[in-house]
C-alpha positions, 0 to 999 in steps of 0.5 A: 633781466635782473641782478638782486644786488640788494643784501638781505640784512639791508632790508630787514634793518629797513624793516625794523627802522620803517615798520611803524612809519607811514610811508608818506615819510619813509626815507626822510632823514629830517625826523629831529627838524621842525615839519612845519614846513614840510610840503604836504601838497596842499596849500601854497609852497614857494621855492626861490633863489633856486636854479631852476632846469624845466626841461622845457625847451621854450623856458629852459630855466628858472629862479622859483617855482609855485606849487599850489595843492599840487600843482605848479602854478608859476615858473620865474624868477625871484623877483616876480615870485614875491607876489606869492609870498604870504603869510600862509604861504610854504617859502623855502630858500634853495640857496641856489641848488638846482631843482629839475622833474623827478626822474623816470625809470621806464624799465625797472623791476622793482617787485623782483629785485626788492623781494626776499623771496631768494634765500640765499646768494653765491659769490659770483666771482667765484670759478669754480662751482663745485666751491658752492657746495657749502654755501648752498648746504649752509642755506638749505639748514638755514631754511629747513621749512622752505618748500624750494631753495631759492638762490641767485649768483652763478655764471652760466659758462662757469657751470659748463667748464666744470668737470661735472654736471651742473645736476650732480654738483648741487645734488651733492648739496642738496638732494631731498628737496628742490634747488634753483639758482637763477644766473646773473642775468636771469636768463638761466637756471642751475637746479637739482634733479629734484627740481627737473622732477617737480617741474616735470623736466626728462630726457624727453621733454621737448624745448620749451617756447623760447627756452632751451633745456640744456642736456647731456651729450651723452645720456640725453639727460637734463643736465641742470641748466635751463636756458630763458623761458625754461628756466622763466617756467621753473621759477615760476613752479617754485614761486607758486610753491613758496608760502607767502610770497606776495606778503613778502614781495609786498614788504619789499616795496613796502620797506625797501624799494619805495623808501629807496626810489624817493631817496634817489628822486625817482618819481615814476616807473614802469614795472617791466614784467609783471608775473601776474600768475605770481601775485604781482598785480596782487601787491600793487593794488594792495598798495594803491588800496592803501594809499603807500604809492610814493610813485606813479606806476604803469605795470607792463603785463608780462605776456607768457610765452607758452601760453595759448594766444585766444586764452592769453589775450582774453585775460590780459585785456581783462585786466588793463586799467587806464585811470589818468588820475591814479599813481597806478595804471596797468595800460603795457605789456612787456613780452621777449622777441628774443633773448640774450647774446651771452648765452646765444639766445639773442635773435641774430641775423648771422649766427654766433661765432661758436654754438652752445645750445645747438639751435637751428641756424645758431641765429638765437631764438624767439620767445614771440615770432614777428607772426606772434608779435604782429598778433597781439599788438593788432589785438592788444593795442585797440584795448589802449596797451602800449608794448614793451619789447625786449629786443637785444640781437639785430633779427629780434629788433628787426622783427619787432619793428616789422611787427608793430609796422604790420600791426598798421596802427599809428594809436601806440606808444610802444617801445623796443628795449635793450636795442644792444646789437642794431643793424644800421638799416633799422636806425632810422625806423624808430622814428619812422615807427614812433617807436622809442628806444628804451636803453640801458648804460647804467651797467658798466658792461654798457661802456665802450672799454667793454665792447670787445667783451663780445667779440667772441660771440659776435664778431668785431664787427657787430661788437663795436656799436653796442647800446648806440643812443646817439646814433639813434638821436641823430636818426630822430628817434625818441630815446628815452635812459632806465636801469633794468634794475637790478641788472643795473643800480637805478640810481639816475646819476650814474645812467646819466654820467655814463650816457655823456661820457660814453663816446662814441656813442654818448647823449648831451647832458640835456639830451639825457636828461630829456630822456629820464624826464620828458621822453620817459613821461610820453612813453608812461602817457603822462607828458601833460602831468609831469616830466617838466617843469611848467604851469599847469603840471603836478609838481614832481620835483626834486633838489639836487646837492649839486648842479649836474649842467655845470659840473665835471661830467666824471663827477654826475654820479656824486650827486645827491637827492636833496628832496624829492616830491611827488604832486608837491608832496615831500616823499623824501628829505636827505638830512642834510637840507634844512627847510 
């Protein structure tokens, strides 16, 4: 899923700002300071008078730290850390501020959703679609070279309560080339006839593996919406058709998303689709090439689901890479057993309580069936990948277990993500299965006060246990907190404020704070080079303007990134801390 939350003219006043920075530094607010003393990984860098939380449940707690050409090589207090302070030695006081792991987020898209590829956004508040005529012409003059008009914002019942077919309203806007705006949630496209026309959709053309082409109940007719992998299969038509779109998605990680991962004191991600039809392993080797990663990546291989599997599996092991000592590692694959509960497409034991898309059994669908899922984890796994499965609806949960039980491997570390409707019986498979429950509540859709969103979809029932992280805690499984961004703002703080204060069904601060560092590190392989603070680690750190363990919970989202390093090097300092 993706929310493109951030505005164009952010980003390119970002641009302008960064462009003739090195990245090393982007971010920083500390330009006007002395960088004497700024941590540069090498040498020896002392923080004292701090305090100190490891995430290491044998030694919980420390003064200071010492962090030698990268690597933490003392954890303690203040009065043992003296012995390394030289006179060639970095000290820096925390004047008591709080230090911890740098976060992880092991579910975020961050090439997509800092990309200007998306031309333009339609308010979505509005109700009304025929009111987004304008603001679609105004783009289309806007951008009179673009090949296809890129949009995002519309609501997907709000275009179904409208008088007209969704096709007719944004032909009426544009006509002469082809229109796509994605939903909010990406599970579905609006677009113009033109659109059908280029990508080949007609009256007679079947559903799509894992899509639904939404047609008129009368004429049989596309009626411009396109329902998870139909719409998936569209942009792709379009992103192909637009020039230099690597280059641009390149210098949105480049000039915004990376400056902005530092600035939030996260040090590690999964990229949680990566389209490597459309470019996106392209722009991060380019990034690794030269040298401008300021976080240590694992890529999940998006798995297409229309493709052919001997085809489809022979090119994703040709492309696995696996080198523990680089920031960029290609060892997942992210795929869909289902879709999602808003528009029916979540895989559901009962069916939906009215149906939309006239689905067999109105039970949802399936990108990969559990037969398909079994499959590639049992050919996949053996190469080293680790699966990512997107599992909302409690079938698509229960088919995915199933599946990775019958691959009959103990050798992955694969994870369900989402898990938003999870039938009790599977609970305690997670741990059973070593499978870990990837969960997102940064969304404030996420919080308890929204459950009865769902009622009319699902039933009371099912809707009174949405996202249930401490259920799955309790029955032992590994939990690990990420933003979906740009669904949600990845911004740590607010995941971690809303996963203690979502009774029922909240974590303790020191559980969830396990779950962005230490559970997310094993998840990425990495749990022996970062994710707590210990002897022996790269030192990935970062510097709080508060302590999260003491204060009002209500308050977590307050905080602010002090300094953020990454194998001792400093990737961002906010102004405001002075070494």
């Amino acid at each position: 899923m993706k929310l493109k939350n951030a505005p164009n003219f952010v980003k390119r006043s970002l641009v302008a700002m960064v462009a003739a920075v090195s990245l090393g530094m982007a971010g920083c607010g500390s330009a006007a300071e002395d960088d004497s003393n700024i941590p540069d990984g090498t040498g020896v860098t002392v923080y004292k008078n701090g305090s100190i939380y490891t995430v290491n449940p044998e030694n919980p707690s420390a003064e200071a730290v010492v962090i030698t050409d990268g690597v933490i090589t003392f954890v303690g207090n203040n009065s043992d850390v003296v012995q390394f302070e030289t006179d060639t030695a970095q000290v820096i006081d925390l004047a008591g501020k709080m230090m911890m792991p740098g976060f992880h987020d092991v579910h975020i898209h961050p090439i997509e959703s800092g990309s200007e590829n998306t031309h333009f956004s339609i308010d979505t508040f509005e109700t009304n679609p025929e009111n987004f005529i304008p603001a679609v012409k105004q783009a289309a003059q806007q951008f009179p070279n673009a090949q296809w008009l890129i949009g995002y914002g519309h609501d997907i019942y709000n275009l179904l309560k409208a008088q007209r077919n969704p096709v007719e309203i944004l032909d009426d806007a544009v006509s002469d080339r082809p229109v796509i705006i994605m939903e909010q949630t990406s599970h579905s496209m609006w677009v113009n006839s033109k659109a059908l026309e280029m990508i080949g959709y007609s009256k007679d053309t079947p559903d799509p593996v894992g899509g639904v082409i939404m047609k008129d109940e009368k004429t049989g007719l596309p009626n411009g919406i396109l329902i998870d992998n139909a719409g998936e299969v569209a942009m792709s038509v379009a992103m192909e058709a637009t020039p230099d779109f690597i280059q641009v998605d390149y210098e949105g990680m480049v000039y915004y998303t990376l400056p902005e991962l530092a600035k939030h004191g996260i040090t590690s991600i999964v990229d949680a689709r990566a389209y490597w039809k459309r470019g996106h392993l392209d722009v991060w080797n380019q990034l690794e090439q030269a040298n401008q990663l300021t976080v240590r990546a694992s890529v999940g291989l998006w798995a297409y689901p229309e493709d052919n599997d001997v085809e489809q599996l022979a090119k994703l092991k040709s492309l696995y890479r696996d080198d523990a000592n680089s920031f960029l590692r290609i060892n997942q694959i992210k795929l869909y057993s289902d879709g999602i509960p808003s528009n029916t497409t979540a895989a559901m034991k009962t069916p939906y309580e009215f149906d939309l898309l006239g689905l067999e059994g109105n039970k949802g669908l399936n990108y990969f069936t559990q037969a398909r899922l079994t499959n590639y984890i049992s050919e996949l796994e053996a190469t080293g990948f680790d699966f990512h499965i997107h599992s909302i609806g409690d079938r698509g949960i229960h088919e995915a277990l199933n599946a990775i039980e019958d691959a009959g491997s103990d050798q992955g570390r694969h994870r369900l993500t989402h898990i938003e409707i999870l039938d009790p019986v599977d609970t305690p498979r997670f741990a059973q299965l070593n499978v870990t429950a990837d969960l997102q509540v940064a969304g404030d859709f996420t919080d308890p006060s929204h459950w009865g969103e769902m009622i009319d979809l699902i039933g009371a029932a099912k809707s009174d246990n949405l996202v249930p992280i401490k259920s799955l805690q309790e029955a032992g499984a590994r939990v690990t907190l990420s933003s979906d961004w740009s669904v949600s703002p990845f911004n740590p703080f607010i995941g971690l404020q809303n996963a203690v204060t979502r009774a029922p069904q909240n974590l303790s601060m020191e559980d969830a704070l396990a779950a962005y560092t230490i559970n997310s590190a094993y998840v990425m392989r990495q749990e022996n080079k970062v994710g707590s603070i210990e002897v022996g680690k790269e030192a990935d750190l970062v510097v709080l303007d508060q302590n999260i363990l003491t204060i009002d919970p209500t308050k977590i989202k307050q905080t602010k990134i002090l300094q953020t390093l990454l194998k001792g090097k400093e990737v961002f300092r906010s102004s405001g801390f002075n070494l």
